[in-house]
Structure formats: structure tokens, C-alpha cells
C-alpha positions in Angstrom: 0.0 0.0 0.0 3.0 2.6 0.6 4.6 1.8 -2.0 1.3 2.2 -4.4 0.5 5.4 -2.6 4.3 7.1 -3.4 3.9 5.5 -7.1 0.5 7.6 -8.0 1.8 10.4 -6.2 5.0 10.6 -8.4 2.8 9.4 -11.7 0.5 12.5 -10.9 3.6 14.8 -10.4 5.6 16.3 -13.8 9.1 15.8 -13.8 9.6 12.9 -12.0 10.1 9.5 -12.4 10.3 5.9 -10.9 14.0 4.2 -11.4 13.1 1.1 -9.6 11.2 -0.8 -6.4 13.1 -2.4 -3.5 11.3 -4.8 -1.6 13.9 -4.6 1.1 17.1 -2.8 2.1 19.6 -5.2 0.4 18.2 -5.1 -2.8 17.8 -0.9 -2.2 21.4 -1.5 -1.9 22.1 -4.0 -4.4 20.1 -1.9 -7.2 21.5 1.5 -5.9 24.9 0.0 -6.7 23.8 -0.6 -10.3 21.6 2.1 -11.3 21.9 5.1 -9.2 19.2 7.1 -8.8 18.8 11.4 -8.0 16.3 10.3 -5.0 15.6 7.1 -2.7 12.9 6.8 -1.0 13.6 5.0 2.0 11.1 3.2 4.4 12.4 2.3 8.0 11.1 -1.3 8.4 11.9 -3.7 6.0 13.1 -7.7 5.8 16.6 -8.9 5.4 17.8 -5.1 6.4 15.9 -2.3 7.5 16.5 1.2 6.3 19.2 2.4 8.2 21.3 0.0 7.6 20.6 -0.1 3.8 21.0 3.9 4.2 24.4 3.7 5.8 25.6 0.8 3.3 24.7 3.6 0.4 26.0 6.0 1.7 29.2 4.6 2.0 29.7 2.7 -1.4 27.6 4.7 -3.3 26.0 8.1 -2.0 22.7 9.5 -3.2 20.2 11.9 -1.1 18.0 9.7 0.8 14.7 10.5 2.4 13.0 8.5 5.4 9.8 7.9 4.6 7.4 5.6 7.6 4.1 5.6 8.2 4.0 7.7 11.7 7.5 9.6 12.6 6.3 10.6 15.7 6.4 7.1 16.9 9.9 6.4 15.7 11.9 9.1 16.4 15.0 7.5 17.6 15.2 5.1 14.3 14.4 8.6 12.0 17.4 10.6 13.9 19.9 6.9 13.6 18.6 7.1 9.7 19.6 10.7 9.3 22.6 10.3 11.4 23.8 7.4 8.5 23.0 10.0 5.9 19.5 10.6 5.2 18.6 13.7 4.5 14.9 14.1 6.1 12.0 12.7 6.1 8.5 12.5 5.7 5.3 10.6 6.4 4.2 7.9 3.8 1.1 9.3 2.1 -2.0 7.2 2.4 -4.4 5.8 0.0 -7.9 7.2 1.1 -10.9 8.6 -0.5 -10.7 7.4 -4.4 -8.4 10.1 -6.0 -7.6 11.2 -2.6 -4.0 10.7 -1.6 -3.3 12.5 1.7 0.6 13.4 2.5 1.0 13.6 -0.9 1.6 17.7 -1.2 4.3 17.1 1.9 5.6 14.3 -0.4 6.0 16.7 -3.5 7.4 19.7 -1.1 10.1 17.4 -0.1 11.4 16.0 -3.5 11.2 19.3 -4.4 13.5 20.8 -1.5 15.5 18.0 -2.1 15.8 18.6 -5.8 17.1 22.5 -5.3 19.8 21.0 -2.8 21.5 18.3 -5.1 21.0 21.6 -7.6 23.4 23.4 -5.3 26.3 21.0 -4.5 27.6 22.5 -7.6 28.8 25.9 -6.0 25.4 28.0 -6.8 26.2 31.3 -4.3 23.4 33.2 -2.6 23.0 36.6 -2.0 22.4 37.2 1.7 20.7 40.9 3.3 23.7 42.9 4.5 23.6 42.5 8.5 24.1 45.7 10.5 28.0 46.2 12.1 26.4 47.9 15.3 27.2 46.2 18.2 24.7 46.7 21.3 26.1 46.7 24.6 24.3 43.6 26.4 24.8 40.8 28.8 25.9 38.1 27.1 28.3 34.9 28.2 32.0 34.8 27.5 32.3 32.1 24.6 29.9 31.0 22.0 30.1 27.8 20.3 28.0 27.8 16.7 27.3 24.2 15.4 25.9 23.9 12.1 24.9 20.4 10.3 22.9 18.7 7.6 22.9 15.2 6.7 24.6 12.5 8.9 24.1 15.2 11.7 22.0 14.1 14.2 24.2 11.7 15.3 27.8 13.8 14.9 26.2 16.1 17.2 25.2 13.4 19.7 29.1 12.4 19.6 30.2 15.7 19.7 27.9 16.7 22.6 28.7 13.8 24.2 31.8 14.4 24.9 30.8 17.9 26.3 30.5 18.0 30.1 27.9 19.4 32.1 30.1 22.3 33.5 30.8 23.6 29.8 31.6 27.1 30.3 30.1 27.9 26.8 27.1 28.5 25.2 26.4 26.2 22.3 24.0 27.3 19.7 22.8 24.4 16.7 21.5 25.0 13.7 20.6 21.0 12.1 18.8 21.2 8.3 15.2 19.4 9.8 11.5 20.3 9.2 9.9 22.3 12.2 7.9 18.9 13.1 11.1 17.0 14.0 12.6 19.9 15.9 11.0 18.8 19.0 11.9 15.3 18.5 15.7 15.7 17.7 15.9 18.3 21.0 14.4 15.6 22.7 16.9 13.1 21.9 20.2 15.0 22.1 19.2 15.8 25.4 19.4 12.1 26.2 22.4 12.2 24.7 24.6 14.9 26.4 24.9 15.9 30.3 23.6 19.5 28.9 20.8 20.5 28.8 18.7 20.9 25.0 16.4 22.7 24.5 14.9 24.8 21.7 15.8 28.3 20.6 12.9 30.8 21.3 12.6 34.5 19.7 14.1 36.7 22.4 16.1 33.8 24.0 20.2 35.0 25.1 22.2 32.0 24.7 23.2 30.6 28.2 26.8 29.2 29.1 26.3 25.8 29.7 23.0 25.4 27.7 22.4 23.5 24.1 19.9 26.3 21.6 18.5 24.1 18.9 17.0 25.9 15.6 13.5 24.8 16.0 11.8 26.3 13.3 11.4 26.6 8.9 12.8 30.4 9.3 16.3 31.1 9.7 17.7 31.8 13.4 19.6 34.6 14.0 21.7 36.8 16.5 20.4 39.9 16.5 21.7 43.4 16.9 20.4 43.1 20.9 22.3 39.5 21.4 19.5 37.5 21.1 18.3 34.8 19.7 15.3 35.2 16.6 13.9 33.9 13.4 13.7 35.6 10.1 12.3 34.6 6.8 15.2 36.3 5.0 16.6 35.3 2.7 13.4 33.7 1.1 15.2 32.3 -1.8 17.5 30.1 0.5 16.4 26.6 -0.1 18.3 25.8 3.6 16.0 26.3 5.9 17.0 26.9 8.3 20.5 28.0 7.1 23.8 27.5 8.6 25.2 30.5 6.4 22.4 32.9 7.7 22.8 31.8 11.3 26.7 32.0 10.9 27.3 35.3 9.4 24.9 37.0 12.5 27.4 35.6 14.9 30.2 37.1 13.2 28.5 40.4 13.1 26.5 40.5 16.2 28.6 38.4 18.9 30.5 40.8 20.9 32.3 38.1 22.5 34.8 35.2 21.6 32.8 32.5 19.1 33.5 29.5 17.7 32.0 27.8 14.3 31.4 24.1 14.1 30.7 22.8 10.8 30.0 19.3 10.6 28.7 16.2 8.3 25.9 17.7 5.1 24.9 17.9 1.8 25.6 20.9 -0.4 27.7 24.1 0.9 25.3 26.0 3.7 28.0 26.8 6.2 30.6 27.4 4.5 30.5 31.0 3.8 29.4 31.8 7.1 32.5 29.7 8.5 34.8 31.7 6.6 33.2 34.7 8.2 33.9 33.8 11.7 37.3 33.1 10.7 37.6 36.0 8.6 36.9 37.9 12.4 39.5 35.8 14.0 37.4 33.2 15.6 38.7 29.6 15.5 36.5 27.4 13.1 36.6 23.7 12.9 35.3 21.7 9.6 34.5 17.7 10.0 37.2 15.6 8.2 35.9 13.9 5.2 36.5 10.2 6.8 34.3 10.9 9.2 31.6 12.2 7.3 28.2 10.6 6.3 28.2 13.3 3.4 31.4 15.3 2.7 29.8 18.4 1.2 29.4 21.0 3.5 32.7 20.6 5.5 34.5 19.9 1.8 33.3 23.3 1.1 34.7 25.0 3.8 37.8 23.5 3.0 38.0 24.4 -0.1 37.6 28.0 1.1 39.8 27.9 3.5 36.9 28.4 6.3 38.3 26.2 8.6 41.3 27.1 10.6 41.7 23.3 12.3 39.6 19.7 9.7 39.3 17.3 12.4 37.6 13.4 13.0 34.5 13.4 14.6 35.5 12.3 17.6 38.4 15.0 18.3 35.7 17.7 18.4 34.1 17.4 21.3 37.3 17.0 23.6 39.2 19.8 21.0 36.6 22.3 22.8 36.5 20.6 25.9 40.2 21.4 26.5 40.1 24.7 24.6 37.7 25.7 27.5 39.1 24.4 30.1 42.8 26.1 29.0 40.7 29.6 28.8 39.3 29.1 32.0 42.3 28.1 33.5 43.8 31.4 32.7 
């Protein structure tokens, strides 16, 4: 029935087309390994393998964007976040077959193939034009250190290893901005905070980041750090197909931060981040870019490299204790 109900959505859709079928997760492999396609469409639950192993297995032999697709995410969180943490890129509730000629989920379907679809688009270098940010810089209480974390695919879990190894006396603020759909905010705050000793909890218009405290992105609109030091959302720029971007969230740091920050760019499809990274360094803050080995998709870190945005490329598991101890020397002295 799922699978009949994603076929007539794509037949009733221009510009799209069916490759091939999987009846499970090895032969998504098997068949991904001879006939690639733009888009897989991966259920969670399936014989033989389920989906996150078949999505890890792609990504590492042969990487395409992947998107979770199970009939009620709400009820598997933990298995959507390990999927995107192997490399999917989202997901989205299987449309269901109701009313004859009614398919329901199918415009949330569409939406997402089509996101999708703009993102593989931009892996090619495609630059945005951001709004100039304001240079004023507003007296205000703020904490000593700010750590900025941005991530796309493969990032749910990087960040649970990186704030992991965090402990629960971290003298810095952390600030995350993850590429996920406002309806799996809640969820993915909700499971890093099992993950970490610090608290998680979602970044609200007018919040001031908090040493020692986690600030998810939790909504469709880009957050920012504003002119006042605190946290907000924007719909600017509207033609940014990361939403919510790293790049947006990134370059208001490096404008608005009055004290020291540090960018984390980790694991992602496409380039969001890297711009903004090489603004923070550009300002003199130290940035840190996820080695490629270490990577479920080495785009957005490989970007950042390639304009020299990062001062220090690192595994995944040397982050966490790299700010740990750059912490703990500041404090120190």
C-alpha cells in the first residue's frame, strides 16, 4: 500500500520519475549500486535489512540523497534521527491511499522531493546573496564564549558524539542550527538531550544564549543573532532553499557576537555553512570543519575547506574533547 501510494503520487507529479522498487534494504542496496538514482525513498522497516542499515551501506559505497519515509514519525523518532545520522537527509510521512483520488501526504511528499531537488542543484557551487547585517554592536549581557554548530545530513548523530563528549560544566554557550522540518525539531531536541549531560532545549525568539545550555533551531525560518544579542527567526533570505540556514545563522554571529565565538561545521549535503564559516574566521574566531573520513556526506565541511573556512579539519570524535580542553585552557587562565 505505501509503496502504491508514493507511485501515484510521483505518476500524478511532472518531472519525476520511478527508477526502480526495493522490496527490502539489500536489494535498495544491491540496485543503488547498479543504477543510481537522483532520490531514494527509504522506508524504516523492512526484511533482510531495514533502512538504516541499507542507508548507511549507500551511503558509503555509493552516495545518493535519501529520504525517510514511515508511516508515523512521531512514533519512531529514535530510528528517524539513527537514519539521518547514516546519511539521510529528512523525512516525511508515507502518504495514504484514502478517498478514491484522494492521496493524503501527498503535497508534503511533492514539497520534499522538491526541496531535495534544489539542494543536489546546489552542491555545484550555486552562491546566494544574503541581506547585509548591521555592524552595530549593542552593549548587552551576554556569556564569555559562544560555540556555533551547524549540520545537515549524517548530523543528528555527529552532534550526539560531539555533545557527548561535552560535560555538564561547559563554560560555553552552544547554539545548533541542524537542516530538519519544524515537526522534527521537538523530537531531535528531545533526543540529544538524552544524549549529552547539557541540557537541550529549543531556541525561542528573544532567547540569550546561556553558558552551559544547548539552543536548537526549531523552526522553517532562519535563526539569528540579532543586533540586541539574542536569539530570533527571520524569513530572510526567502530564496534560500536551507532552511533553516547555517550561512544565515553564521554570518549574524560574526557580526553580532560581541564576545569570543567558535564555528562548528559538521557532516551535510551541499555548501550552507561554508560561507558563514569563513566569516567567523575571517573575524579571527577559531573554526573547525569535520574531516571527510568521518563524514556521512562530505559536502558541506568539503566546502569549507575548499575556502579555507576552517582554521583546524578534524575526526568526529576530536571535536568534542578539542573544545572541551580549549575551554578548560581559557578558563584556566
Amino acid at each position: 500500500m505505501a509503496v502504491e501510494a508514493m507511485r501515484r503520487v510521483l505518476a500524478n507529479a511532472t518531472g519525476h520519475r520511478v527508477a526502480w522498487i526495493a522490496r527490502d534494504g539489500l536489494e535498495a542496496v544491491e540496485r543503488c549500486a547498479q543504477d543510481r538514482p537522483d532520490l531514494i525513498l527509504m522506508d524504516l522497516i523492512m526484511p533482510r535489512m531495514d533502512g538504516i542499515e541499507a542507508t548507511r551501506r549507500i551511503m558509503a559505497k555509493t552516495p545518493c540523497a535519501i529520504v525517510v519515509v514511515t508511516a508515523n514519525i512521531e512514533e519512531t523518532t529514535s530510528r528517524v534521527f539513527e537514519a539521518m545520522g547514516a546519511g539521510a537527509l529528512d523525512a516525511v510521512n508515507t502518504p495514504v491511499l484514502s478517498e478514491p483520488g484522494n492521496l493524503a501526504g501527498a503535497k508534503a511528499l511533492l514539497a520534499k522531493i522538491e526541496t531535495i531537488s534544489r539542494l543536489i542543484g546546489d552542491t555545484a557551487g550555486a552562491r546566494r546573496e544574503f541581506p547585509a547585517l548591521p555592524t552595530a554592536r549593542i552593549p548587552g549581557p551576554q556569556p564569555n564564549c559562544l560555540v556555533a554548530i551547524g549540520a545537515s545530513a549524517g548530523g543528528p548523530s555527529a552532534l550526539a558524539k560531539v555533545l557527548g563528549a561535552l560535560p555538564g560544566h561547559f563554560p560555553a554557550a552552544v547554539v545548533i542550527v541542524q537542516h530538519v522540518d519544524e515537526q522534527f525539531a521537538a523530537g531531535l531536541g528531545n533526543w540529544l538531550h538524552s544524549q549529552t549531560a547539557l541540557p537541550v532545549r529549543l531556541a525561542e525568539f528573544g532567547d540569550r544564549p546561556q553558558a552551559g545550555t544547548v539552543f536548537l533551531a526549531a523552526k522553517s525560518d532562519h535563526l539569528v543573532l540579532n543586533d540586541r544579542g539574542q536569539l530570533a527567526y527571520t524569513r530572510l533570505p526567502d530564496n534560500c532553499w536551507y532552511r533553516p540556514s547555517v550561512d544565515v545563522f553564521f554570518k549574524s554571529v560574526a557580526k553580532h557576537w560581541q564576545g569570543p565565538a567558535l564555528g562548528v561545521l559538521l557532516t551535510g549535503m551541499g555548501r550552507d555553512g561554508a560561507e558563514g564559516l569563513k566569516a567567523l574566521r575571517d573575524r579571527g574566531c577559531l573554526t573547525i570543519a569535520q574531516d571527510a573520513a568521518s563524514c556521512a556526506v562530505y559536502g558541506m565541511p568539503k566546502a569549507a575547506a575548499e575556502l579555507d573556512a576552517a582554521s583546524e579539519i578534524l575526526t568526529l570524535d576530536k571535536i568534542g574533547p578539542r573544545l572541551t580542553n580549549m575551554f578548560a585552557q581559557r578558563t584556566a587562565t
